[in-house]
Backbone as JSON Lines, residues from 0, in Angstrom:
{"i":0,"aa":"X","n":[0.83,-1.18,0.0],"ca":[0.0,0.0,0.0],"c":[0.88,1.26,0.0]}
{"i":1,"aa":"X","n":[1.91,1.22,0.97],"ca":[2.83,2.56,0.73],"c":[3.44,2.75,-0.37]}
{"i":2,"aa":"X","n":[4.49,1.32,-1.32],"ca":[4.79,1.45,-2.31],"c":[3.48,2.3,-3.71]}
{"i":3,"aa":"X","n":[2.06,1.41,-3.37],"ca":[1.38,2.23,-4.76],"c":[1.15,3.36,-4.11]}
{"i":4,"aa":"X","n":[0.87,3.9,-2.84],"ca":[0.41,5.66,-3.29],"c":[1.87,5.94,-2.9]}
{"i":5,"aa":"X","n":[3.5,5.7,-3.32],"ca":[4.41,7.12,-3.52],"c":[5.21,7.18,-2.21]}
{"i":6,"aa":"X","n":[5.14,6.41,-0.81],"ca":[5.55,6.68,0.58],"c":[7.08,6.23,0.67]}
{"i":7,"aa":"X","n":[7.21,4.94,-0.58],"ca":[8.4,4.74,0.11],"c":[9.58,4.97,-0.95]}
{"i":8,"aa":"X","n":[10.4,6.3,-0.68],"ca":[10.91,6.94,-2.29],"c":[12.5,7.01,-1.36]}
{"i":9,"aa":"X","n":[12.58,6.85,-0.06],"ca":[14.06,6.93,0.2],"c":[14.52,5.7,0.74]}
{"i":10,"aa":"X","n":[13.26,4.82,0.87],"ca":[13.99,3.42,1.99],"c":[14.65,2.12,1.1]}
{"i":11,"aa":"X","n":[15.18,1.28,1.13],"ca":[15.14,0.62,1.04],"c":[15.84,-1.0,2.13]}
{"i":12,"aa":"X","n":[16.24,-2.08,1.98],"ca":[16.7,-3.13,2.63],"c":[17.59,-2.7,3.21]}
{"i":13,"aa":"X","n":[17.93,-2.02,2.82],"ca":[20.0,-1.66,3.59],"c":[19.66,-0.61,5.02]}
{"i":14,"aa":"X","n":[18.29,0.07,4.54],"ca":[17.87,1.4,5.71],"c":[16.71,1.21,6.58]}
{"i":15,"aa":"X","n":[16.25,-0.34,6.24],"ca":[14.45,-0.35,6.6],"c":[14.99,-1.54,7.34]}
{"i":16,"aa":"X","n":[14.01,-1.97,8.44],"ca":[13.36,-3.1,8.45],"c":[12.2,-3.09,8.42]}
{"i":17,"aa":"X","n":[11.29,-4.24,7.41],"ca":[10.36,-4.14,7.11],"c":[9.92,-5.37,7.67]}
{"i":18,"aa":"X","n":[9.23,-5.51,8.18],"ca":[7.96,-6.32,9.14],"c":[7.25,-6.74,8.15]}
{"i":19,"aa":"X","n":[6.67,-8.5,7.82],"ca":[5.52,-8.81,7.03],"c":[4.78,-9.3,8.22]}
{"i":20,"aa":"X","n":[3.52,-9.03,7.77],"ca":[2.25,-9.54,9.37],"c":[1.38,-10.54,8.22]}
{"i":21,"aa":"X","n":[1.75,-10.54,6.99],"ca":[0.62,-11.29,6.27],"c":[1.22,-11.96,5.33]}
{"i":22,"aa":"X","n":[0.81,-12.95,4.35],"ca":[1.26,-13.43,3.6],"c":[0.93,-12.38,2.36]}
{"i":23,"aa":"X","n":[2.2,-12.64,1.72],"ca":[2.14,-11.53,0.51],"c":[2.25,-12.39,-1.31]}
{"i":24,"aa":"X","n":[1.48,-11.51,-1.83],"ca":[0.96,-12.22,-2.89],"c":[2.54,-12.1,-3.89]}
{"i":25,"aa":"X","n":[2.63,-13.1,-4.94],"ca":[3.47,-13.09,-5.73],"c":[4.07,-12.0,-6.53]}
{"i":26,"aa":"X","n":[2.58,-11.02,-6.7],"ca":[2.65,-9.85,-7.54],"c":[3.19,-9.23,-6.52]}
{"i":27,"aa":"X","n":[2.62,-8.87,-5.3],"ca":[3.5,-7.74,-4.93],"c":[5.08,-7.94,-4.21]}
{"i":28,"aa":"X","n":[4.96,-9.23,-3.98],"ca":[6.82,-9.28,-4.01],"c":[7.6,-8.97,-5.08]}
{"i":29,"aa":"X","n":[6.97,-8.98,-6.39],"ca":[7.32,-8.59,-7.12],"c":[7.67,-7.59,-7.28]}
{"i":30,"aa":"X","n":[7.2,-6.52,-6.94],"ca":[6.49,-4.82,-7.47],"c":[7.87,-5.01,-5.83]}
{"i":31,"aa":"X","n":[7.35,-5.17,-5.02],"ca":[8.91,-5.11,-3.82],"c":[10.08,-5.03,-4.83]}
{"i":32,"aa":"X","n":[10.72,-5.84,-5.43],"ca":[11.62,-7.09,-5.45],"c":[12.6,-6.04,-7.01]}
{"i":33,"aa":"X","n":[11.71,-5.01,-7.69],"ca":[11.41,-3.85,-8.3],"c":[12.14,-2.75,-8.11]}
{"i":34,"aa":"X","n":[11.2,-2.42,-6.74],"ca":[11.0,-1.15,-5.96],"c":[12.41,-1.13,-5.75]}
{"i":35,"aa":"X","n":[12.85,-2.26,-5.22],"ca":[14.07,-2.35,-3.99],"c":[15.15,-2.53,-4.59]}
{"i":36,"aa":"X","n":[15.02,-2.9,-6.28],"ca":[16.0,-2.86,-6.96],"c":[16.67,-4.38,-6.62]}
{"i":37,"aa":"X","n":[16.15,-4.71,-6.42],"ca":[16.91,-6.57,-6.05],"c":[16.46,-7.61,-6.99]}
{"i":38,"aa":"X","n":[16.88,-9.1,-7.29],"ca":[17.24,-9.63,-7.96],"c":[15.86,-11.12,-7.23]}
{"i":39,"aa":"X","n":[16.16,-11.2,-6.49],"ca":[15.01,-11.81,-5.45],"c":[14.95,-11.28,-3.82]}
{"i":40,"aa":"X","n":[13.71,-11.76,-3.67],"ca":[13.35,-11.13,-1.97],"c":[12.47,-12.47,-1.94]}
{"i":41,"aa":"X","n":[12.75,-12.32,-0.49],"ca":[12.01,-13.21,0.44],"c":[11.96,-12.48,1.52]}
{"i":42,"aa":"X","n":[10.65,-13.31,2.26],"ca":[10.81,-13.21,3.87],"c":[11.25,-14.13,4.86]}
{"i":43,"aa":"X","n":[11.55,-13.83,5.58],"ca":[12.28,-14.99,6.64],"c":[11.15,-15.44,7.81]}
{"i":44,"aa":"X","n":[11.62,-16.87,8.43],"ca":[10.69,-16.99,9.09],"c":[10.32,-15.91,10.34]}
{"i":45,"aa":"X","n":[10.86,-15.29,10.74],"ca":[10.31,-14.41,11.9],"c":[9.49,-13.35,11.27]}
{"i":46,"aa":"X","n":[9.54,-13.6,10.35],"ca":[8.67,-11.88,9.49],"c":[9.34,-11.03,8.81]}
{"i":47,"aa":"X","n":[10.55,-11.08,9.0],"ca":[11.66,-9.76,8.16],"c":[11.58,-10.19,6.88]}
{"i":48,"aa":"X","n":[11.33,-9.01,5.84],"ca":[11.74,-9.01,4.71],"c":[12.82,-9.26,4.19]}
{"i":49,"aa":"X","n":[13.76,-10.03,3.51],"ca":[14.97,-10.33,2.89],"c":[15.78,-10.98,3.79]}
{"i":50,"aa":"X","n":[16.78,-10.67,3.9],"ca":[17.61,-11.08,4.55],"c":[18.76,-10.19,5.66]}
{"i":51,"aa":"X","n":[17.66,-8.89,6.36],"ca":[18.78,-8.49,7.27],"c":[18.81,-8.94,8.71]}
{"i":52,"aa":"X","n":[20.22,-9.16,9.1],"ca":[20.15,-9.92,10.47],"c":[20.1,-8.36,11.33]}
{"i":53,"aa":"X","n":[19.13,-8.55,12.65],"ca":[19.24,-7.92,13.25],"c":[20.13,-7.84,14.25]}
{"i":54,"aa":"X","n":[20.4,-6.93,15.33],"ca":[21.44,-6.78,16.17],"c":[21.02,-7.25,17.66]}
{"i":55,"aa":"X","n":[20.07,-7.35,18.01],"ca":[19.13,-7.4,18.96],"c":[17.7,-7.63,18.89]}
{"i":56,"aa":"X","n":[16.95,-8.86,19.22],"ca":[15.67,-9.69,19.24],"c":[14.84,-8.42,19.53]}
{"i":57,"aa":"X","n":[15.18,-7.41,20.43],"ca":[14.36,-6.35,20.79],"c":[14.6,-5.29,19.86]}
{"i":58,"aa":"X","n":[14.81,-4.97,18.63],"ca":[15.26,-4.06,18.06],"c":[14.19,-3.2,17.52]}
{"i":59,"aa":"X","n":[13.38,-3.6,16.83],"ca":[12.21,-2.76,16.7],"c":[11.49,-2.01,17.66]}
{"i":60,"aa":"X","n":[11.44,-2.76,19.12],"ca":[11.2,-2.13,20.14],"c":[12.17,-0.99,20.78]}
{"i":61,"aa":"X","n":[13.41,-1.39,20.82],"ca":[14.47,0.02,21.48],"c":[14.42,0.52,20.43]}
{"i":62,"aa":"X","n":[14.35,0.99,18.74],"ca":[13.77,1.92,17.99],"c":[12.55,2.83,17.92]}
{"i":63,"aa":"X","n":[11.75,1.97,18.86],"ca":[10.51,2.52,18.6],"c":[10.94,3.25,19.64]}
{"i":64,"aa":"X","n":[11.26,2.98,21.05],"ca":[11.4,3.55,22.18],"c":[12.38,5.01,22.17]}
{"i":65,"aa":"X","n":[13.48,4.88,20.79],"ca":[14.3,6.13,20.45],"c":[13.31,6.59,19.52]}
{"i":66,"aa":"X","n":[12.77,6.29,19.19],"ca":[11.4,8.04,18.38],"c":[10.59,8.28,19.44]}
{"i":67,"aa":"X","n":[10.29,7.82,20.35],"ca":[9.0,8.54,21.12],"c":[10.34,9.54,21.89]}
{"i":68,"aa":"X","n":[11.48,9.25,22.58],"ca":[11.88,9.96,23.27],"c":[12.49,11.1,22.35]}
{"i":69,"aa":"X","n":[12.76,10.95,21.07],"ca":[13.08,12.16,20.25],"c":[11.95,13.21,19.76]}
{"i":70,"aa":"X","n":[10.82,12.38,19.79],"ca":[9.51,13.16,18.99],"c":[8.91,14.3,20.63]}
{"i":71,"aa":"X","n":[9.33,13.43,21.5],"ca":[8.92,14.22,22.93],"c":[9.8,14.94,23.61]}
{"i":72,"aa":"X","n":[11.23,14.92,22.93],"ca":[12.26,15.78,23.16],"c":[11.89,17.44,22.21]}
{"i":73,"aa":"X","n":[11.13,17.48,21.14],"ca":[10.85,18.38,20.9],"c":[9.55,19.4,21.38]}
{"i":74,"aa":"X","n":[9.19,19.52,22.51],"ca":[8.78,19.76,23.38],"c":[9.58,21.08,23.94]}
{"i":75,"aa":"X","n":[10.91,20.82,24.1],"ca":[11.61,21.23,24.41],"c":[11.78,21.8,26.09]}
{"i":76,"aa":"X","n":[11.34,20.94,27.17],"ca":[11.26,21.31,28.15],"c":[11.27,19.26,28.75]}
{"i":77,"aa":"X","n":[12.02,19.74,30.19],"ca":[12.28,18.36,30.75],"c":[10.65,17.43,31.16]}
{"i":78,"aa":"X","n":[10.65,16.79,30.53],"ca":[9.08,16.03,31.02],"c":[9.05,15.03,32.65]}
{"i":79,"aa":"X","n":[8.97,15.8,33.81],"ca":[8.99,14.88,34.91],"c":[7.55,14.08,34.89]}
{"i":80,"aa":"X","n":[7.71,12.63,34.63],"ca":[6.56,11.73,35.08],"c":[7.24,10.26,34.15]}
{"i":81,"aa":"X","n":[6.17,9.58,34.23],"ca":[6.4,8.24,33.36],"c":[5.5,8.79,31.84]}
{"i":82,"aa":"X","n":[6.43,7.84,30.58],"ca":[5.32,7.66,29.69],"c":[4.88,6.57,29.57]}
{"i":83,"aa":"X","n":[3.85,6.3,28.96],"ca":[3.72,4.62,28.73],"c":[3.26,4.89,26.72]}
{"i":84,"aa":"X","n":[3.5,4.42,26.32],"ca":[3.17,4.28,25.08],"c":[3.06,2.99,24.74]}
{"i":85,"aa":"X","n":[1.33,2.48,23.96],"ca":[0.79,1.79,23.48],"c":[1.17,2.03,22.11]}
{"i":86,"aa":"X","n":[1.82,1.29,21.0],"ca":[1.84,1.05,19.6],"c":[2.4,2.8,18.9]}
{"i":87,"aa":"X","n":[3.3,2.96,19.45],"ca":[3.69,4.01,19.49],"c":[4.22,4.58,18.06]}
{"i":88,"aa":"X","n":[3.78,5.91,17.43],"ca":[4.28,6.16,15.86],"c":[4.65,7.83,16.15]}
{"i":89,"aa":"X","n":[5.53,7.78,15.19],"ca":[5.48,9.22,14.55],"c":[4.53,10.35,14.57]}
{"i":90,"aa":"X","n":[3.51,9.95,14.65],"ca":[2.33,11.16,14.31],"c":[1.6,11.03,15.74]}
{"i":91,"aa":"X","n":[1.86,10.08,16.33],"ca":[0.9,10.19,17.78],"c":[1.89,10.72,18.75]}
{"i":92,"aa":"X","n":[3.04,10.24,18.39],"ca":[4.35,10.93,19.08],"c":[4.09,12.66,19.94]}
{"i":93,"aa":"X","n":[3.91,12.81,17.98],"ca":[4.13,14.42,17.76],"c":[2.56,14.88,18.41]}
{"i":94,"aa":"X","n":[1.35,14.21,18.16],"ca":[0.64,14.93,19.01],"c":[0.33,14.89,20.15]}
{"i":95,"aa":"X","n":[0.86,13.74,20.92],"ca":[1.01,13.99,22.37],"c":[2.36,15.36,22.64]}
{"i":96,"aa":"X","n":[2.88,15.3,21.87],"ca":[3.89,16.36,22.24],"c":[3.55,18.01,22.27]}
{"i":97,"aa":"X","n":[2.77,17.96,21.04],"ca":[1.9,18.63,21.08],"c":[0.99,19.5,21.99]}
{"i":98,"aa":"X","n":[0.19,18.56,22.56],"ca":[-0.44,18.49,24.03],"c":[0.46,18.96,24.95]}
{"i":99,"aa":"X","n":[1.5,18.13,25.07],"ca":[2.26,18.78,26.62],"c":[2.9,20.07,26.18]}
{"i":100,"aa":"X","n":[3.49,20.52,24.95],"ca":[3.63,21.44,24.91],"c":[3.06,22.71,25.25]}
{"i":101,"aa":"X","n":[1.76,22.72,25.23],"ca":[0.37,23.99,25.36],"c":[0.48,23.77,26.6]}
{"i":102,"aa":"X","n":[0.24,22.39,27.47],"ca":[0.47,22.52,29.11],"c":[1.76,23.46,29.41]}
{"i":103,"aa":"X","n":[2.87,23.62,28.9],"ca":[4.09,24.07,29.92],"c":[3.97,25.44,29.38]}
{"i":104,"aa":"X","n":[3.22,25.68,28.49],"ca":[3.49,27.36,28.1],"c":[2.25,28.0,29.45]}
């Protein structure tokens, strides 16, 4: 879905890890396999696309955990409390940050 509307124009295997949650049809490994400029792709059994080894079983998670603390570092003021973040992205990041921002002014 990101590849047809245009989203993914700087990533590829070497900069991404890409997560499959579903089985993916022939065509669009294809239209991947394309995109990504590669010769063949697969997924591996844990879900990763191609073949990058990760560095750490938790890695997607301590990534995710370095954007919420960067997206809430722009805030620009020390946040005393806990966060908890449920399924945490980019855009919910920024509007909880958002939020606390209008609180400290």
């Amino acid at each position: 879905m990101l590849l047809d509307n245009g989203l993914i124009k700087g990533g590829d295997l070497n900069n991404a890890i890409v997560y499959v949650d579903k089985e993916l049809s022939p065509e669009t490994m294809d239209k991947l396999r394309v995109a990504f400029g590669k010769d063949n792709i697969s997924v591996k059994p844990n879900g990763i696309l191609d073949n990058l080894n990760l560095h750490h079983p938790n890695e997607a998670a301590r990534h995710k955990l370095l954007d919420v603390i960067g997206d809430l570092a722009l805030v620009g003021t020390r946040i005393r409390g806990k966060v908890i973040a449920n399924k945490p992205g980019h855009f919910v990041n920024t509007q909880f940050a958002k939020k606390l921002s209008k609180l400290s002014n």
